[in-house]
C-alpha positions, 0 to 999 in steps of 0.5 A: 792424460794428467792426474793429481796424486796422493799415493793410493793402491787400487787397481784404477790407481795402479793403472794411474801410476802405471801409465805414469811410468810408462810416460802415458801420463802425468802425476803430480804430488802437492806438497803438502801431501808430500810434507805428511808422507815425509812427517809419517815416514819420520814418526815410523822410522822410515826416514830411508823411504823419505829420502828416496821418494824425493830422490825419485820425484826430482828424478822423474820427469812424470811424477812431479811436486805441486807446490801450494800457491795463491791460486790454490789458496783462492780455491779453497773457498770454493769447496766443501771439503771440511778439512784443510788438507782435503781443501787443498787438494780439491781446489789444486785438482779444480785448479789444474784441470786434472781428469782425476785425483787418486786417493783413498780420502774417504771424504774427498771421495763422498765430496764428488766435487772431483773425480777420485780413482780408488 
């Protein structure tokens, strides 16, 4: 089982990331959506936290980064999402064959081009 992450907290999220832990299941970080987390966690002073997200992910073999590349960059013409980060993502979800994304983007979510756990 795969999913594509971008950190949530739900019970359908928490038993993503729980199945990720346990190695039932992949999670990937795009990295953009980890460059805004870095950018969040600079802005409240939670430059530790940064630090040890990254050191985590490269530690992790199940939670992964996915960088952006040309074939995102071709997806994103394929969806309706307004905003070029939601773009990113649906097209990375599409790209990858992920069962699901976990998000609690609300227009990803009413998008219903991918399935969004929450």
């Amino acid at each position: 089982m795969s999913y594509f992450d971008e950190f949530g907290s739900s019970s359908l999220s928490e038993e993503a990331f729980s199945a990720a832990e346990k190695g039932e299941a992949v999670m990937l970080l795009p990295t953009i959506a980890a460059a805004e987390l870095l950018y969040l966690f600079e802005r409240k002073g939670w430059s530790k936290e940064g630090f040890e997200m990254d050191r985590r992910m490269k530690e992790s073999s199940t939670f992964r980064y996915y960088p952006f590349d040309a074939e995102i960059l071709a997806g994103l013409r394929k969806t309706r999402a307004k905003d070029i980060h939601d773009k990113i993502i649906v097209a990375r979800v599409r790209h990858l064959k992920a069962e699901a994304v976990v998000t609690k983007d609300r227009e990803i979510r009413k998008l219903k081009e991918v399935r969004a756990l929450w």
